[in-house]
N, C-alpha and C positions, 0 to 999 in steps of 0.2 A: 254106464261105463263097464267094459270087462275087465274082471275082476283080475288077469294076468297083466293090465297095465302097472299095477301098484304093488311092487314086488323090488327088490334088491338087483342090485348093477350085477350081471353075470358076469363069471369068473371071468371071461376072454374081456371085457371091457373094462370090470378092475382093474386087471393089467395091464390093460393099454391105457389108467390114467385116463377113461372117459367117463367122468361124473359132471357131465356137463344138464344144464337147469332144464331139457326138456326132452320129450320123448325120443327114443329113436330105436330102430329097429337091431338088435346085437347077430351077432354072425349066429350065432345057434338059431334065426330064426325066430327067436321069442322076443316081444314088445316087451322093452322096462324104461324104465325112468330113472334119471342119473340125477345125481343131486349137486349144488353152486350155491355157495356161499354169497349172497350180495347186502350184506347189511352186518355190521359189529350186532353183538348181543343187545345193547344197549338202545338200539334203533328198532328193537322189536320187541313190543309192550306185554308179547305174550310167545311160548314157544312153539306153538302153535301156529303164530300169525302169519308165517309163512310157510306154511303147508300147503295151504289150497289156492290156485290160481281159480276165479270164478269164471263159473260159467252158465249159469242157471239166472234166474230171475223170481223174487218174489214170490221166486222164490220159490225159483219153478225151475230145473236143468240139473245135469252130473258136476260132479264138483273133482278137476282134476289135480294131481298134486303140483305145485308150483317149487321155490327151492329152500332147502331146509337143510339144516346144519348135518353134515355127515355123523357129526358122532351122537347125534339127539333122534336119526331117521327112523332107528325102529324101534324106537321107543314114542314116541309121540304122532307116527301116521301107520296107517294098516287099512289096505282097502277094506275090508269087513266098516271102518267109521265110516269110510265115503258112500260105501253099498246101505247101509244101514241108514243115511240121511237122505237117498233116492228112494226108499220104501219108504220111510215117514212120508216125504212128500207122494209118493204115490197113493197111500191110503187116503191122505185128506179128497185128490184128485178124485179117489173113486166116492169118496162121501159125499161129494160137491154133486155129484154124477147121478148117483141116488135120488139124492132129496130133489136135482131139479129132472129128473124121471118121475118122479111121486108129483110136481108138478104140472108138468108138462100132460101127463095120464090123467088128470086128474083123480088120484087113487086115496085114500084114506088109511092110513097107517096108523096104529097107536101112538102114543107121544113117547114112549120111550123111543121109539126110533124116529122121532121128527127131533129131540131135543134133546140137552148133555152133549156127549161126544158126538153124537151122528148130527149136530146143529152143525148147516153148513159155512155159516158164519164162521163159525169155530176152524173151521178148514181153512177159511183164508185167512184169521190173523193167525194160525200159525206157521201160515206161506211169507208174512211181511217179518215175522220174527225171526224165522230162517234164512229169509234175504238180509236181514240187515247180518245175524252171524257172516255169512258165507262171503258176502261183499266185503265185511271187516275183513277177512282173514287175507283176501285177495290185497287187500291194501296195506295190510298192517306193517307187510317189511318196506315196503317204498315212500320214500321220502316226500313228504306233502311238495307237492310243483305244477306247474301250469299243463304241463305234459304228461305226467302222470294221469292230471284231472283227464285232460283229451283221451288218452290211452283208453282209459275206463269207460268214457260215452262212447269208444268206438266199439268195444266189444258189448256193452251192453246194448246197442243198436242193432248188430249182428246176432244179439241173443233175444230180443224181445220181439222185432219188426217182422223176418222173414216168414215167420212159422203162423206169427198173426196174420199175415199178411194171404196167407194160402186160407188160413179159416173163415177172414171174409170173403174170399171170395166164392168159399163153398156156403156160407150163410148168403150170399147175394142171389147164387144158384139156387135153394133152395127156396128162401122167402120170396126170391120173384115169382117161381112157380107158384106157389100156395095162393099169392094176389093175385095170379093172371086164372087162376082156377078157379078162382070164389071158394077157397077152402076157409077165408074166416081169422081170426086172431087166434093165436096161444091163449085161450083163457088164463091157465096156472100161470104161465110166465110169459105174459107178453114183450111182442116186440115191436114197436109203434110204426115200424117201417108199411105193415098190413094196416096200418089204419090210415095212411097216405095215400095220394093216389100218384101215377108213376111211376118212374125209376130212382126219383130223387137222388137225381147225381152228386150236389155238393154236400148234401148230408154225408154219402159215402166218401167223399173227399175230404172230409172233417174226419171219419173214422179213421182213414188209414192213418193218421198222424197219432193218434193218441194224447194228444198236448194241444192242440186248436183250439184257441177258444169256440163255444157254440156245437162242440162236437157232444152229441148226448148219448149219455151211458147206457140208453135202454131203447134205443132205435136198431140194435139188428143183431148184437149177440150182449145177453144180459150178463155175461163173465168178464166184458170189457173193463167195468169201473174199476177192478181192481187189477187190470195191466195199464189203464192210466193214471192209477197211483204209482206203480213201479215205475212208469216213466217221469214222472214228474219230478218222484223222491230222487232218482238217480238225478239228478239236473244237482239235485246239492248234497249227496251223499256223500263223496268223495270229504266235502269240506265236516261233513258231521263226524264221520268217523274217524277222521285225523283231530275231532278236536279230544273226540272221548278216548282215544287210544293213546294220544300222546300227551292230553294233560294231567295234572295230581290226580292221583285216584278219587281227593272229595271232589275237585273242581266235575273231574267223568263225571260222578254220581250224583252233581248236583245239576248239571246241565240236563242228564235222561231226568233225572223226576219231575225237574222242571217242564220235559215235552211229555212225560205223564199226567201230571198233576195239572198241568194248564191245559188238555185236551178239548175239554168242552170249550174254553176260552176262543181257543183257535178256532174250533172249528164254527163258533158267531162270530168272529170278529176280525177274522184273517181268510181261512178257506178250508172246506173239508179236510184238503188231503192234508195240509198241515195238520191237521190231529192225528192223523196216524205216524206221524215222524218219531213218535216216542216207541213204537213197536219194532221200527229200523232200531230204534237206539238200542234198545234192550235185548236184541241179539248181537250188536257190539260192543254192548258193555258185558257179557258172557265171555267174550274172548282174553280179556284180560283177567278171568277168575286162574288165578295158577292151577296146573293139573296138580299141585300135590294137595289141595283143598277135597278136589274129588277121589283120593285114592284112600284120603282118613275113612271114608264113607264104607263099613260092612252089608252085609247083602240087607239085612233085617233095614239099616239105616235106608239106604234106596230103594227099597219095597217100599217105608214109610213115605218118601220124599216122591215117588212116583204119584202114589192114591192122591197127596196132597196136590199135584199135579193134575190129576183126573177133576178133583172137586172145584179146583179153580177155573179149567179150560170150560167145564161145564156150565160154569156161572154166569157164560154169554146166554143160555136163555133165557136168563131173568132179567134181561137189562132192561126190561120195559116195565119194571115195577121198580127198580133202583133211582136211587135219587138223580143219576146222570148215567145215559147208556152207556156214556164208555167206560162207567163201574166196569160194568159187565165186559165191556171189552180190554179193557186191559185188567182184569182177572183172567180173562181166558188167553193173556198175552203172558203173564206169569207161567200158566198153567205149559204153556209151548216150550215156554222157554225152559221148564224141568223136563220134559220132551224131549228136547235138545242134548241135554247138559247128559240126559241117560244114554240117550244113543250115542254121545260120544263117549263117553267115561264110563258106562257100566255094561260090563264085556257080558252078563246074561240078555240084556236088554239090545244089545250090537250084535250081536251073534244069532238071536231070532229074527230081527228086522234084513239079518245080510238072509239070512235063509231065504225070507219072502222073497227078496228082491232079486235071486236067483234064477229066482220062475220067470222071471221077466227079461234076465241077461242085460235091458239096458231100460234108461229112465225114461218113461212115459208121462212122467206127471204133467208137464206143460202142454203135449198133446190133447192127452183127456180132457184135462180141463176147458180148451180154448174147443175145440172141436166138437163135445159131446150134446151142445146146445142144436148145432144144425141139424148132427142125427136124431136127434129125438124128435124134429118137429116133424122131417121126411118120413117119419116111421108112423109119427101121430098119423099128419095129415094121408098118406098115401099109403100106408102100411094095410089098409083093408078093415072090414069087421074081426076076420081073425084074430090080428093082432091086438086091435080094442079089448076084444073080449078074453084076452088070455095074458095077463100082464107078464106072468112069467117068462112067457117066450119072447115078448115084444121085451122086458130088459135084456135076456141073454142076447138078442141081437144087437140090442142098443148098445153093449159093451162089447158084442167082436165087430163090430162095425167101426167103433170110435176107436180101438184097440186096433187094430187092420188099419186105419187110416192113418194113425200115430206113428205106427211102426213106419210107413210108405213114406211121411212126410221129414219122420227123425233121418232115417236113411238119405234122402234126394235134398231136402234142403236146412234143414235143422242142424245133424254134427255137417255137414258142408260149409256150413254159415259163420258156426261156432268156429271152425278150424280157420277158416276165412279172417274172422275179426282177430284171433289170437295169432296170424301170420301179419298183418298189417299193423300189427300195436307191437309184436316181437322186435329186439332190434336186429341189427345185419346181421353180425355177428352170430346171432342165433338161428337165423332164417338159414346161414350158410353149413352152419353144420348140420 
């Protein structure tokens, strides 16, 4: 998102009495955002919770502002928060990108950088912890309803489908060439599609759904499994986060630990992705922490509370010696969520991450992520001895390649898509002005 969208109603549209809830262009030329009141205080569990209209996924996209109380607006939003939670997400994206480069190369790294922060694990429960914050917030001021629910699968269809939907087909491009070459399997990270024979049409018609049953998570791009987590979990989101936002604070707190504490349960006895519904939760139950909780906190206190964040997120690489893996993974779901709580609330911590995410002008994370599995294989398999034998130069391509591709695909159908699902779920009224 640029950074000039998230800025105060210019003089000439103050005056004209236009603080209306969505962007529009002001006579000066300049993009701002006008603010609408749509909910009593009381109907919003947090002041926050109506700040952000979503637009990302899983935790993965820019987060734009939605409507929020005139006299609370510059105090509780500031694009620097919005910028600063599109660089969180885009570092994890680039660590995903790494570890399955050191894959894909089959290369040998020390363990400090296979493990801790740089575990890519790590990277994605703090994509599903981020989703669940960012989707609360999007919901938080609207009243739980059958239309509401509708509204939210429309745009989170617009936001997950179409971007996916270009990566397979450049993963289709790609792994067909490789079989028809005889170039062989992904050793590091295979993708079963090369161990078939043909084109295996319905398999690919099971992919593009992300929800089929029969559809497998490791037949053609191995970053799938967790976009048909996001789509799954969205199928009853809407209902989880109207229960944790709008009931008693023990009732909230008793329902998240119960999808923590029952994790393994679920995931024998119910279905994988149900275990991870406690990760959703636990970035919604963050939205009801009041801001004056984070503002007691002095710097010495958030440096403490940060490291203890480092040591938790960390903790996912030991979940294979812990008495249940998802010890370890929801340690490193705590650890995200102090993650979170920094980039929003602790202005040294927001103010470096907006920096980073300068360099970039807009959010790549979703790109990277879903896209950087086909570049590496085109580069493995076809890239030459050269590149084999020089890993340095085979990643700096493998990230202006997937970074080049992001950029083409956020441009032509990604913000297209997005602006698409939030004109069709807007109402007239809004659509007209």
């Amino acid at each position: 998102m640029h950074p000039d969208i998230l800025r105060e109603p210019c003089a000439q549209c103050s005056a004209r009495g236009q603080h209306h809830g969505h962007l529009h262009r002001c006579a000066n030329g300049g993009l701002d955002i006008g603010v609408e009141l749509e909910a009593s205080p009381r109907d919003v569990p947090h002041p926050a919770a109506s700040v952000w209209q979503e637009r990302h996924s899983g935790g993965i996209g820019s987060l734009p502002v939605s409507n929020i109380d005139p006299a609370t607006a510059r105090s509780t939003v500031t694009h620097e928060r919005i910028i600063a939670l599109d660089a969180l997400r885009v570092i994890a994206a680039f660590i995903v990108l790494a570890q399955h480069f050191r894959l894909v190369f089959e290369l040998h790294w020390p363990e400090w950088l296979r493990k801790g922060v740089f575990d890519s694990k790590a990277a994605v429960m703090l994509f599903f912890v981020l989703s669940g914050y960012v989707l609360a917030l999007s919901l938080g001021g609207k009243a739980p309803s059958f239309a509401a629910y509708v509204k939210f699968g429309v745009r989170r269809v617009f936001r997950l489908y179409p971007v996916y939907w270009a990566a397979l087909l450049l993963a289709l491009a790609v792994l067909w060439s490789v079989q028809q070459h005889g170039a062989g399997q992904v050793t590091g990270l295979p993708a079963w599609f090369l161990d078939g024979k043909g084109l295996q049409v319905k398999q690919w018609l099971l992919q593009s759904t992300l929800v089929a049953p029969g559809m497998k998570s490791d037949f053609a791009l191995p970053t799938v499994w967790t976009l048909m987590t996001e789509a799954k979990v969205s199928m009853v989101f809407p209902l989880l986060a109207w229960v944790i936002l709008r009931s008693p604070g023990w009732l909230a707190g008793a329902v998240v630990a119960a999808l923590v504490l029952g994790s393994a349960w679920l995931d024998q006895h119910v279905v994988g992705t149900a275990a991870f519904f406690g990760m959703f939760a636990l970035g919604t139950l963050l939205c009801r922490v009041p801001s004056a909780v984070w503002e007691r906190l002095n710097q010495a206190a958030w440096w403490g509370l940060v490291l203890l964040g480092f040591g938790l997120y960390a903790a996912i690489s030991w979940r294979y010696v812990m008495p249940s893996i998802w010890l370890g993974y929801y340690l490193c779901g705590l650890g995200s969520l102090i993650f979170i709580a920094g980039t929003v609330h602790w202005s040294q911590m927001r103010s470096l991450l907006t920096r980073l995410q300068h360099l970039l002008r807009v959010d790549l994370s979703y790109s990277i992520y879903i896209l950087h599995y086909p570049v590496l294989v085109a580069l493995k398999k076809f890239g030459g001895p050269m590149l084999l034998s020089s890993p340095y130069l085979a990643f700096i391509l493998a990230v202006g390649l997937t970074v080049t591709l992001g950029l083409l695909l956020h441009f032509t159908i990604e913000k297209p898509a997005i602006d698409l699902g939030r004109m069709l779920t807007s109402s007239g009224s809004a659509r007209k002005r």
